[in-house]
C-alpha positions, 0 to 999 in steps of 0.5 A: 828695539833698533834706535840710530847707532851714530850721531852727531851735535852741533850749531846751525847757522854761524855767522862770521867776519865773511858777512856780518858776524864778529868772529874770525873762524878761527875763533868761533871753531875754538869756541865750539870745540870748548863747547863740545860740540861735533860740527859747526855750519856757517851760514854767511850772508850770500857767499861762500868765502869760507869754502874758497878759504878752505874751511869746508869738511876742515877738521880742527880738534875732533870738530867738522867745519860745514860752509854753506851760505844764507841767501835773501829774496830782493827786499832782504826778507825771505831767507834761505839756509842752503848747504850741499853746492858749490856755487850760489845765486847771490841777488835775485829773486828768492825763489830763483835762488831756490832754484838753483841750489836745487839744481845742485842737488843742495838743500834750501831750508826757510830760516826764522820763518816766522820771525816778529819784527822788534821793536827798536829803531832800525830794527827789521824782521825776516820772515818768510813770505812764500808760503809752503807750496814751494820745494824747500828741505825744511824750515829752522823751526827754531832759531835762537835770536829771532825768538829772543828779539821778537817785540823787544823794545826800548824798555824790556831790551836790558832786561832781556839782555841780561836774562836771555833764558827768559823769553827763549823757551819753545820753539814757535807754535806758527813755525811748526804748523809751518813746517807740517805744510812744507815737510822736510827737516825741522832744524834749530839755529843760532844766528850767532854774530856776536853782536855788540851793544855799546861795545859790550859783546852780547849774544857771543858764540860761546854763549849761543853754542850752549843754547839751541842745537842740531843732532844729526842722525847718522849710518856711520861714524861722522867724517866728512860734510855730505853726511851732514846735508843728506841727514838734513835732506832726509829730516834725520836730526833734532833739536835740543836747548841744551841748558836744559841737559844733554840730550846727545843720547835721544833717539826715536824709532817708529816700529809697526806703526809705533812711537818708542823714544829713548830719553836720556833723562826724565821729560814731558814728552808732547806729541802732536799729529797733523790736523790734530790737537796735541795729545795729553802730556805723560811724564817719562822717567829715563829709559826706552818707551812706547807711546803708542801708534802715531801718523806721520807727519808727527812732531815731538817736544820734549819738555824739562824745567818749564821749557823745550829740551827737545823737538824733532819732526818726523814727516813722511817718507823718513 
């Protein structure tokens, strides 16, 4: 069986000093390369700073800087992850924005797009209001703090601060349902700012590095950042919640119309198909297995110790 020889792990979705993160890229770059991972993209607030500083396709110890940008519809809501260009729309309507990335022949990817407001004061929720007609790339079907903050108040936010794990444990069911109208690919991101709550630093990037990850699937060695957006432009990638194991090794493949996967440790594999409840969940031990035939689009979790360790959409044409 034929699985992706190359890949490569990293964080989407980084914010910096450039908008409202914490962090120099400096820094944030020594965090990642401590957390072994193979790239970061950085995704500030309607601009691109970091690839005017020279930060885009950088290499520092073994680790690829990616610069992309995060834009915003004209009520802040309605985010975009955009990679692959150049020169950005910074204001306007979202779906003119969207527009002219993909002019560009860039990526567009709705981020946190199911996200529930918290309830704390001056606190808003970001979710996306255009629906699933238009030609994005792919939603972020899972991003770390919008899951973590959804409906935190004023009398569960320390608890919550101090046990994170405890409520960020699936992706969003509404998210993928999302994405089996949209298509594209199925991304995880960490919407790192290393925010700080009475000046204690909270959520760092060291923390979210280890947490909700991106793999990419590559032809070839990885060396430079177009590689990165058109594995994204064709869904070659997955997520893993990395405190669940390693899951660098995973792989899948469909042959004649059948599911292998190549685990890297033992996990509770759900499938789920368009239209259709999700399978019964079987048990698989380390190894290569096949589950059978599938139809695409196909959406796959992969469960261990009560929560998600991996989740990959395969739509069609991949």
């Amino acid at each position: 069986m034929v699985f992706d020889k190359h890949s490569a792990t990293g964080v989407l979705h980084v914010h910096t000093t450039r908008s409202d993160g914490y962090g120099e890229p400096e820094e944030i770059v020594k965090y990642g390369i401590e957390s072994g991972l193979d790239y970061i993209a950085f995704n500030d607030h309607r601009n691109l700073k970091l690839m005017e500083e020279g930060w885009h396709g950088r290499i520092t110890s073994g680790l690829m800087s990616i610069v992309g940008a995060e834009l915003q519809h004209t009520d802040w809501k309605s985010h975009l992850l955009v990679y692959g260009v150049e020169t950005i729309k910074p204001v306007g309507h979202i779906l003119d924005q969207l527009a002219h990335v993909l002019s560009m022949n860039g990526i567009a990817i709705i981020a946190h797009p199911v996200e529930v407001r918290p309830l704390v004061p001056g606190y808003g929720e970001y979710p996306w209001f255009f629906g699933s007609e238009h030609p994005v790339s792919g939603i972020e079907g899972w991003n770390w703090m919008s899951s973590w903050k959804g409906r935190v108040n004023l009398l569960n936010g320390w608890s919550r601060i101090n046990h994170p794990d405890r409520k960020v444990r699936n992706p969003p069911k509404d998210a993928v349902d999302l994405w089996f109208e949209t298509g594209g690919c199925f991304v995880g991101g960490a919407d790192a700012h290393a925010h700080k709550i009475f000046g204690r630093e909270v959520f760092g990037y060291r923390m979210l590095f280890n947490r909700v990850r991106t793999h990419i699937f590559l032809d070839r060695p990885f060396i430079e950042p177009s590689q990165f957006t058109e594995a994204l432009r064709h869904g070659r990638c997955f997520i893993s919640n990395a405190i669940a194991g390693d899951a660098s090794e995973y792989r899948s493949t469909i042959h004649e119309g059948e599911l292998y996967l190549k685990l890297p440790a033992s996990g509770r594999v759900i499938l789920r198909e368009k239209g259709a409840p999700p399978r019964i969940p079987v048990v698989l031990e380390r190894g290569i297995h096949c589950l059978g035939p599938v139809t695409l689009p196909l959406y796959i979790e992969i469960h261990r110790d009560g929560r998600t360790w991996i989740a990959e959409g395969r739509a069609e044409g991949r």
